[in-house]
C-alpha positions as CSV (number, residue, x, y, z in Angstrom):
1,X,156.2,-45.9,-9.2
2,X,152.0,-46.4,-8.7
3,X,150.4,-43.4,-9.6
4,X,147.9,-42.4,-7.0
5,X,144.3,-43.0,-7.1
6,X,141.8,-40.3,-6.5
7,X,140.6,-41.6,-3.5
8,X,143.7,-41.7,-2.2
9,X,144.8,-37.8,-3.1
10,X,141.2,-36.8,-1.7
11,X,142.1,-38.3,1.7
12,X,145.7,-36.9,1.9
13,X,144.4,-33.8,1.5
14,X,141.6,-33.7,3.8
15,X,144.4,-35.0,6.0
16,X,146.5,-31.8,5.8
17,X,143.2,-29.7,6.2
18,X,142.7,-31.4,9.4
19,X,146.4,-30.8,10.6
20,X,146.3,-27.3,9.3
21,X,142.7,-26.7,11.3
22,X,144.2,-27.9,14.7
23,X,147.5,-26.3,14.5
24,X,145.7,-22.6,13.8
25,X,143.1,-23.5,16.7
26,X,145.9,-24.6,19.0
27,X,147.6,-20.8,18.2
28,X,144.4,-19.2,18.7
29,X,143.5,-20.9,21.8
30,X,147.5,-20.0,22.8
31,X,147.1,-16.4,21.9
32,X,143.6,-16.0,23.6
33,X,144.9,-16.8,26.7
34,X,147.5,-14.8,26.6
35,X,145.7,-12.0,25.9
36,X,143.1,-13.2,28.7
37,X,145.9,-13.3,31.2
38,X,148.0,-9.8,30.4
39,X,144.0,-7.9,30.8
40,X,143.6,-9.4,34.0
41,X,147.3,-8.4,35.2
42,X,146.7,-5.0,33.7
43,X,143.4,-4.9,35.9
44,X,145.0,-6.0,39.2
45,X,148.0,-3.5,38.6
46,X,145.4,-0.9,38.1
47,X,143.5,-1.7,41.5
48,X,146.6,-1.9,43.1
49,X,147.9,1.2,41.8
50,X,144.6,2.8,43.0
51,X,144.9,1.4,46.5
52,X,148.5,2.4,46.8
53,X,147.5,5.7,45.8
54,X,144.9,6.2,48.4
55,X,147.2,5.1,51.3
56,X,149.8,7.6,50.2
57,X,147.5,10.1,50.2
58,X,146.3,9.6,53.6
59,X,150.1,8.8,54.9
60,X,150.8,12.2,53.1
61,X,148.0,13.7,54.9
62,X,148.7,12.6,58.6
63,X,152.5,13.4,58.3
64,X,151.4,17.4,57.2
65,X,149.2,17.2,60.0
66,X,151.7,16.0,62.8
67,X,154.5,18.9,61.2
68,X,152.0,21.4,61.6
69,X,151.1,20.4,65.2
70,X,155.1,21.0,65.8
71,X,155.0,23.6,64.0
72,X,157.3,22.8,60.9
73,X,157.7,25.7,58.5
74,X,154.8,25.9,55.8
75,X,157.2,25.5,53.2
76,X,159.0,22.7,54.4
77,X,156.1,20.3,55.3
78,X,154.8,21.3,51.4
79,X,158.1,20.6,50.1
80,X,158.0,17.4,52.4
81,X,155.0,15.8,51.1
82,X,156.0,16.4,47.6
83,X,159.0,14.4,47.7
84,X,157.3,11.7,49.6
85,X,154.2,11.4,47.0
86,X,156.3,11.4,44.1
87,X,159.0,9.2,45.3
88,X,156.5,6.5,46.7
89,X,154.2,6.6,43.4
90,X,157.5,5.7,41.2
91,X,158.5,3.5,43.5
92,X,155.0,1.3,43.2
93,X,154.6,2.0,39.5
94,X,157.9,0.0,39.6
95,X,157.2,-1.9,42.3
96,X,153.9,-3.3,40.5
97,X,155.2,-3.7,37.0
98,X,158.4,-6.1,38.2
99,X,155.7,-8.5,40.6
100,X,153.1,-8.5,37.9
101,X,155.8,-9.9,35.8
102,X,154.0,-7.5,32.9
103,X,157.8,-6.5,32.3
104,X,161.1,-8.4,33.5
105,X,163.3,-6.6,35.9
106,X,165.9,-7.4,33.2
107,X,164.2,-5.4,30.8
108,X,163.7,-2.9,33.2
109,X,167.6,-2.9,34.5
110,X,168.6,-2.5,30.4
111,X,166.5,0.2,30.0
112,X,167.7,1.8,32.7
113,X,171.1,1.4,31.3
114,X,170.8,2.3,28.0
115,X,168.7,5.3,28.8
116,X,170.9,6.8,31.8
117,X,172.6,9.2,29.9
118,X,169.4,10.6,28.2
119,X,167.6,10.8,31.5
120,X,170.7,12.5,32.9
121,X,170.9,15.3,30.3
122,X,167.2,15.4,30.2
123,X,166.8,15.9,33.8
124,X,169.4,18.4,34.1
125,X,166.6,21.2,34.8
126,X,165.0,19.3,37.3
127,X,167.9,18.4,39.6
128,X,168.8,22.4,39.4
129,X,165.1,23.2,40.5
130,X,165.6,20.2,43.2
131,X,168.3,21.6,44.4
132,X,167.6,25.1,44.0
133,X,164.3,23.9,46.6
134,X,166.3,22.1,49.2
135,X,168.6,25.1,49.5
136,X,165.5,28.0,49.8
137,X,164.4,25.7,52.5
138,X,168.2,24.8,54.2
139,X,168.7,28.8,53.8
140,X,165.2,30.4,53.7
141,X,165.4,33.7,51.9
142,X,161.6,33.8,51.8
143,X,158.9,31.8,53.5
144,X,155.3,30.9,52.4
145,X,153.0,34.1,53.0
146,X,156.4,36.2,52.6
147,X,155.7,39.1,49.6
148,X,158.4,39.2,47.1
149,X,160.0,41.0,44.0
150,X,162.3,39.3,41.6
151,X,162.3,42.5,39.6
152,X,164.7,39.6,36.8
153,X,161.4,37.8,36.4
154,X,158.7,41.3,36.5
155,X,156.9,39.4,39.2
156,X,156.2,40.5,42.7
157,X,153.5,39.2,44.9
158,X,152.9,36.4,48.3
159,X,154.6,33.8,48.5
160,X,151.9,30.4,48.0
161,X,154.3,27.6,48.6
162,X,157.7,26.1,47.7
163,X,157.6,22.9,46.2
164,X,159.9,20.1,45.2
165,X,160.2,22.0,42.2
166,X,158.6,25.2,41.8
167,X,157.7,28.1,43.5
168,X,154.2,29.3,43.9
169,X,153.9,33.5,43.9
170,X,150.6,35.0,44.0
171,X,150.5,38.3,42.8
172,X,148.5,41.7,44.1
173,X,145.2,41.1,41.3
174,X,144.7,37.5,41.7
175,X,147.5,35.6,39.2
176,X,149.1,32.7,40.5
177,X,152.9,32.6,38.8
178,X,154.9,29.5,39.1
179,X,158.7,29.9,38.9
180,X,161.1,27.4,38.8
181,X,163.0,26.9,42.3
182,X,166.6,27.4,39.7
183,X,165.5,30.9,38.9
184,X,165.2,32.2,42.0
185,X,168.7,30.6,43.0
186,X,170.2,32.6,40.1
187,X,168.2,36.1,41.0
188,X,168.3,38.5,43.0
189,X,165.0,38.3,45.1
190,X,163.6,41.3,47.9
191,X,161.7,39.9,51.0
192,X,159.5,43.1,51.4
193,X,157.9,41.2,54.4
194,X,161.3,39.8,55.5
195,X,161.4,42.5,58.7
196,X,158.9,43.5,61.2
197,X,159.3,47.9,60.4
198,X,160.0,49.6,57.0
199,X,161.2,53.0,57.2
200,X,158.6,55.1,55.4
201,X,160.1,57.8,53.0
202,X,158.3,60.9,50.9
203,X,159.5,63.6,49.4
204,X,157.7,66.0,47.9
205,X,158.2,69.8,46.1
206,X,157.2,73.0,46.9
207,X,157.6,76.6,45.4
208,X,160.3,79.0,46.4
209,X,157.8,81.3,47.4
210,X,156.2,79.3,50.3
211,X,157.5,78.9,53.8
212,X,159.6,75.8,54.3
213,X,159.1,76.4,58.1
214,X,155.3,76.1,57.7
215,X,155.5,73.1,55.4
216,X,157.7,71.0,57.8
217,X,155.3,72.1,60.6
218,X,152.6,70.6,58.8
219,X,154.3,67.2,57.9
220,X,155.2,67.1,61.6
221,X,151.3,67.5,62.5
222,X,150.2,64.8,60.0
223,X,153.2,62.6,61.6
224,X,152.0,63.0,64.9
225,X,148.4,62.2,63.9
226,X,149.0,58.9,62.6
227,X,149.4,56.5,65.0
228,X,151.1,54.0,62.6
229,X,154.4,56.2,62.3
230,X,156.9,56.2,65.4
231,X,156.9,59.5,65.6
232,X,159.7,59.1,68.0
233,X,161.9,58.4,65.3
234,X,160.9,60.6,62.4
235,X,163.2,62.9,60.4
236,X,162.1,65.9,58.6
237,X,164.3,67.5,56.2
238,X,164.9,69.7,52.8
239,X,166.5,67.2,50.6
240,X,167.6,69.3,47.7
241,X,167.3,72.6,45.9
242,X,165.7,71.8,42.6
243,X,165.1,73.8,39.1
244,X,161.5,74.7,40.0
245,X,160.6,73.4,43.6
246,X,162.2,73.4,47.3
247,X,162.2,69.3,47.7
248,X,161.3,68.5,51.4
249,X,160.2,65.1,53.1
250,X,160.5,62.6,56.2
251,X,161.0,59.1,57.3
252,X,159.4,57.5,59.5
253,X,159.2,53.5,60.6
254,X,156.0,51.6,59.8
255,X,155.1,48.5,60.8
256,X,155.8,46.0,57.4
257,X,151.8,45.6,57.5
258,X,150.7,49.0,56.9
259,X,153.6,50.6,55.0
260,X,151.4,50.8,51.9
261,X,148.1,51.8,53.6
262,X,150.5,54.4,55.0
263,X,151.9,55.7,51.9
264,X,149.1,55.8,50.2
265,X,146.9,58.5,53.6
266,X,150.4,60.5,54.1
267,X,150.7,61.4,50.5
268,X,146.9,62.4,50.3
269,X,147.1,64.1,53.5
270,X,150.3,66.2,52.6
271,X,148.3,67.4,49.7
272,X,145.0,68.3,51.6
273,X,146.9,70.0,54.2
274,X,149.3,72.1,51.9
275,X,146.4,73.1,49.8
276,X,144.5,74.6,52.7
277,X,147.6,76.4,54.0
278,X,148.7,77.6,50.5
279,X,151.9,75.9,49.9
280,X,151.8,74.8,46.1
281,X,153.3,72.4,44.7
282,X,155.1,73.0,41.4
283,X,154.6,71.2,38.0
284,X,156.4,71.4,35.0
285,X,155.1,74.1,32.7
286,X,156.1,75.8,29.1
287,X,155.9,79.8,28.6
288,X,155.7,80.4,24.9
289,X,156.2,84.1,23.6
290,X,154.9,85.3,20.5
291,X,157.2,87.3,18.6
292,X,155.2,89.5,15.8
């Protein structure tokens, strides 16, 4: 066998050099526009996306409008337009990623599959708040601008809205508290705003020395005074005989708007007017006696 010149070796390797070149310019080349093309899918999803967006927005808003002119509950035209923005943003998040062909809808369907039971445990919260929405708005316990106390939760206040899934509550100094629709499906929650009256109720103590004539006299004046208490309706009344003090008070309806504005003037004015007529009011006290 003829050994090889050097001439001969010096071309067969420039040879492969060549090959070698072409081949890792050819994979370049491939992988460049690859790249080139996936940016520019990436950048028409993303306008798409955008646009999309916008037109649910405005479909969003013009749907609230036309259930307000009809006069759809506050709470369900809020818990409306939740479902509809989030269902139609996955939908074209999905919608977009299957036309772009940025992933295969075979991909998608396997994922989908492999990860249904995951999803299913994982989501377990958030069908109970789903349905724990759709059944405060089927059976409305509350409404939006209703005040509240779920005394489970230490939280009272108005009612801000009722989402897909969560509650709004905005409380007497300012704090926004957001509840999951589940927990107020498993507690016990008071509609203070539910009715139109609330029967007003204070009792107070006074001494067995002073006349329990005089004091209901005086409750009945400050009664007839106010003109937010149906007077017609009023009870006055001794409700027990305690240690220390003769326990009298009344009821009286109120209009569910000024019960606490109510509460707050007859228990001052009680106190004004007892003072001036000399009915005290007891307090607790200790005698102590030395013993030398």
């Amino acid at each position: 066998m003829r050994e090889k010149s050097h001439p001969e070796r010096r071309t067969e390797f420039f040879t492969m050099i060549n090959i070698s070149t072409d081949k890792v310019q050819e994979w370049i080349d491939s992988i460049g526009l690859s790249a080139a093309n996936f940016i520019l899918r990436v950048i028409f999803a993303v306008i798409i996306f955008m646009i999309v967006r916008k037109l649910i927005a405005k479909l969003c808003f013009l749907l609230n409008m036309h259930m307000e002119k009809r006069g759809t509950d506050v709470s369900v035209r809020s818990f409306t337009i939740s479902i509809l923005s989030f269902g139609s943003m996955a939908f074209t998040v999905l919608a977009i990623i299957v036309q772009l062909n940025i992933v295969k809808e075979s991909s998608i369907a396997a994922l989908i599959a492999s990860a249904g039971v995951g999803v299913t445990l994982a989501l377990q919260g958030g069908l109970a708040n789903l349905t724990g929405g759709l059944i405060l708005l089927v059976l409305k316990p509350f409404r939006t601008g209703d005040y509240v106390i779920i005394k489970s939760e230490d939280v009272e206040g108005v009612v801000g809205k009722i989402e897909m899934y969560y509650t709004t509550i905005l409380t007497i100094d300012n704090m926004t508290v957001v509840l999951p629709n589940s927990k107020l499906m498993n507690s016990a929650v008071i509609n203070v705003t539910a009715q139109k009256q609330r029967r007003l109720e204070i009792k107070t103590g006074i001494s067995y020395d002073s006349d329990i004539r005089e004091a209901k006299k005086i409750i009945d004046r400050i009664i007839l005074e106010d003109p937010r208490l149906d007077s017609a309706k009023a009870d006055i009344f001794v409700d027990s005989l305690g240690e220390s003090a003769v326990i009298i008070g009344f009821r009286a309806w109120v209009n569910t708007e000024n019960y606490l504005q109510a509460k707050w003037d007859m228990n001052e004015r009680i106190k004004l007017a007892f003072d001036e007529a000399g009915i005290s009011i007891p307090y607790n006290q200790m005698d102590v006696h030395l013993v030398s």
